[in-house]
N, C-alpha and C positions, 0 to 999 in steps of 0.2 A: 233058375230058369233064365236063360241068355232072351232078349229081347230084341227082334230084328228090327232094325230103324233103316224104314224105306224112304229114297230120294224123296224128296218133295216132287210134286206133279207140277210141271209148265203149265200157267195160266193160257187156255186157248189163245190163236189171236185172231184178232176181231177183223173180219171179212175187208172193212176200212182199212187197216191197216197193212191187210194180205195187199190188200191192192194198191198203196201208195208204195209200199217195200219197191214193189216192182217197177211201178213209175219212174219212179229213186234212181232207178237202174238205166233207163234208156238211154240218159245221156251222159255218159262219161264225163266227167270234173264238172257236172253243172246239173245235177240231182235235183233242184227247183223247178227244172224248164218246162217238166207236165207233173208232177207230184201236186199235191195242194195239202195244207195244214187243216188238223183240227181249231179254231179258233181259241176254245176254249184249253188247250195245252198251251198258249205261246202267252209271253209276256205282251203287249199293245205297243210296245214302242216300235215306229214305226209303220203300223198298220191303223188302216182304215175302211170304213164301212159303204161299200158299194152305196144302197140303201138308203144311206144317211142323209143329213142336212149338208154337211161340208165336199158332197161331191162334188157340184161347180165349183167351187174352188179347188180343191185337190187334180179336177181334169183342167182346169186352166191353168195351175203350176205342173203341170206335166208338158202342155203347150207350150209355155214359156221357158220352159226347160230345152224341149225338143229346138226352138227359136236360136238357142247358142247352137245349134249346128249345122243349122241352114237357114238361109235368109227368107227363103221361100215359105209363107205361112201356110201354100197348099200343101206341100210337104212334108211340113213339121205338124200339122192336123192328121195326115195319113197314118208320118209315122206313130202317130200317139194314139190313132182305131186302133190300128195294126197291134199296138201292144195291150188295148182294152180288150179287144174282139179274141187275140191270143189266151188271155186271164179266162173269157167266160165260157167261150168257144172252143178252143185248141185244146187248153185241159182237158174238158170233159168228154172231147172225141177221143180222146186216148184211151181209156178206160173202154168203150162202149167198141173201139175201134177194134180194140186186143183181146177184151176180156167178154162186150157182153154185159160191160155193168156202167153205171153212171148215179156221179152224186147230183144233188139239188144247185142250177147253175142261174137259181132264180135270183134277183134280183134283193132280195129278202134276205139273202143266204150266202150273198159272198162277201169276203173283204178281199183286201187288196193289200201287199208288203212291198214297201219300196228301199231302195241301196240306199248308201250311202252319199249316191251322185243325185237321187230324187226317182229314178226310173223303176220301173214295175218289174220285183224280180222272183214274185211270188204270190200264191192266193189261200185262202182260206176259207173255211167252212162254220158256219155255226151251227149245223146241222148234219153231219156226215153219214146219215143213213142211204146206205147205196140201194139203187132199183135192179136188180137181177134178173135174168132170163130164168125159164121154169128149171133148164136142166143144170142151172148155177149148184155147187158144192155146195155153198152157203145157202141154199135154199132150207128155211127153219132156223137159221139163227138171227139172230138180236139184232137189231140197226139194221134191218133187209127186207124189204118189199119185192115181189115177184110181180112182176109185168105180165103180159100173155105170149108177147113177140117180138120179135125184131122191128117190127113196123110201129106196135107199139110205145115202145122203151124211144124209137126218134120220134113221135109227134108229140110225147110227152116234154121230153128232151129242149125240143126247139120249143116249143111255146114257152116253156122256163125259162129259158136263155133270153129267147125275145122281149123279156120282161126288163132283164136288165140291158142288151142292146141298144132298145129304144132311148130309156134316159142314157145311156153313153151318148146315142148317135144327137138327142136333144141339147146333150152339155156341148158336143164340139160342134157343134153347128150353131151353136149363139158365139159359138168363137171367131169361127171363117166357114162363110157359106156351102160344108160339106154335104153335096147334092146327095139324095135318100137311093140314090140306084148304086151311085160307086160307094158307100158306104155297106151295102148289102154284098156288091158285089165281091167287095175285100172280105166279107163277112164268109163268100161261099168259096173262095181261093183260098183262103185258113182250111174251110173244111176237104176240099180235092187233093192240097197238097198235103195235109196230116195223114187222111186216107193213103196217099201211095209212100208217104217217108217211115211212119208209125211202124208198120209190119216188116219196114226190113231193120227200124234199132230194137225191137222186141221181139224177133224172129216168129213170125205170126203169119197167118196165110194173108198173103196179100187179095187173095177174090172175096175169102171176108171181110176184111177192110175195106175195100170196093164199093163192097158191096153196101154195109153197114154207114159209107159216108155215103153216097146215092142216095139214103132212106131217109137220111139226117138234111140234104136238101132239098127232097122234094116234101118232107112236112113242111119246110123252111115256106118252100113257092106255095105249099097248098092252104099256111098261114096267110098269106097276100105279101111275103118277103121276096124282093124280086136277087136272091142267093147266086142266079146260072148269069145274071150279067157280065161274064170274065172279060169279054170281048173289050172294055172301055179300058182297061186296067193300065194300058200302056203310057199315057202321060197323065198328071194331075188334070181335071175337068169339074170346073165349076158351076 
């Protein structure tokens, strides 16, 4: 009796991981730029814990970093929101931006990977279970909470965020006096410009995106985060 031996079956893949593949993909030679890690797959060298004790120090050697490239401490604070508020913020508008989905961008929940020059060149997760819309594919599988809406998914979204925001914006402001409006406001220029760039590197309807970062500011303003101030953006203001 001849015994037929059937391929082995591919292990599902995990909604998480459906959705970083794709991130991976937006930007051409530089796969980091919105993707983010599971923590628990990577080695630590390197990386550090939002969260933690040693955040003042790690956002003050970023400062000091930023310092070798310009004399100007208002602008070497900026440029180093700009790369915090990118990690907590930008990331997780991509996903919610394209897909509809978003991981946990709490403060609890992220770390942070830096190059070899010292600079922020990636983020990670200790917790990658993503929140999904009702009519998500992955609605019923594992690492996946269902939201009720799009309204919902950003007031959840931004108050997570806000979490860690805050102590970002607390570390660089014991640095050089970075006023709480132009810090919010770079905070809501992250969110306008990912909304109109996201949906043309992921080929995505841009009125969703629009749409979906609109929902993502105005939890932001209806938190007390003042996100629409764009108007100040144009020179450093202390």
């Amino acid at each position: 009796m001849t015994t037929l031996l059937l391929p082995p079956t591919a292990a599902p893949v995990r909604p998480f991981e459906d959705t970083r593949a794709r991130l991976r993909a937006l930007a051409a030679g530089a796969p980091r730029v919105y993707a983010v890690a599971c923590i628990d797959e990577e080695p630590r060298r390197r990386w550090w814990f939002l969260g933690g004790g040693e955040r003042q120090q790690r956002i003050e050697a970023l400062y000091d970093r930023a310092l070798l490239d310009t004399e100007d401490p208002r602008i070497a604070v900026e440029q180093v929101a700009g790369a915090l508020i990118h990690a907590v913020v930008g990331r997780v508008l991509a996903p919610y931006a394209l897909e509809g989905r978003v991981w946990d961008p709490g403060l609890d929940n992220l770390w942070l990977h830096q190059d070899s020059d010292g600079c922020i060149d990636w983020a990670g997760l200790a917790d990658d279970t993503l929140r999904v819309l009702p009519e998500d594919r992955a609605v019923g599988e594992r690492d996946v909470v269902v939201l009720p809406c799009e309204q919902a998914m950003a007031v959840w979204t931004a108050h997570r965020a806000a979490t860690a925001l805050d102590a970002v914006h607390l570390a660089l402001r014991s640095l050089v006096p970075l006023d709480r409006n132009r810090f919010w406001a770079i905070v809501g220029r992250t969110v306008v410009t990912g909304a109109a760039q996201l949906p043309v590197l992921g080929g995505a309807s841009r009125r969703t995106a629009a749409r979906r970062g609109q929902a993502l500011l105005d939890a932001f303003v209806a938190a007390g985060y003042p996100v629409r101030g764009l108007a100040g953006l144009g020179q450093p203001s202390l």
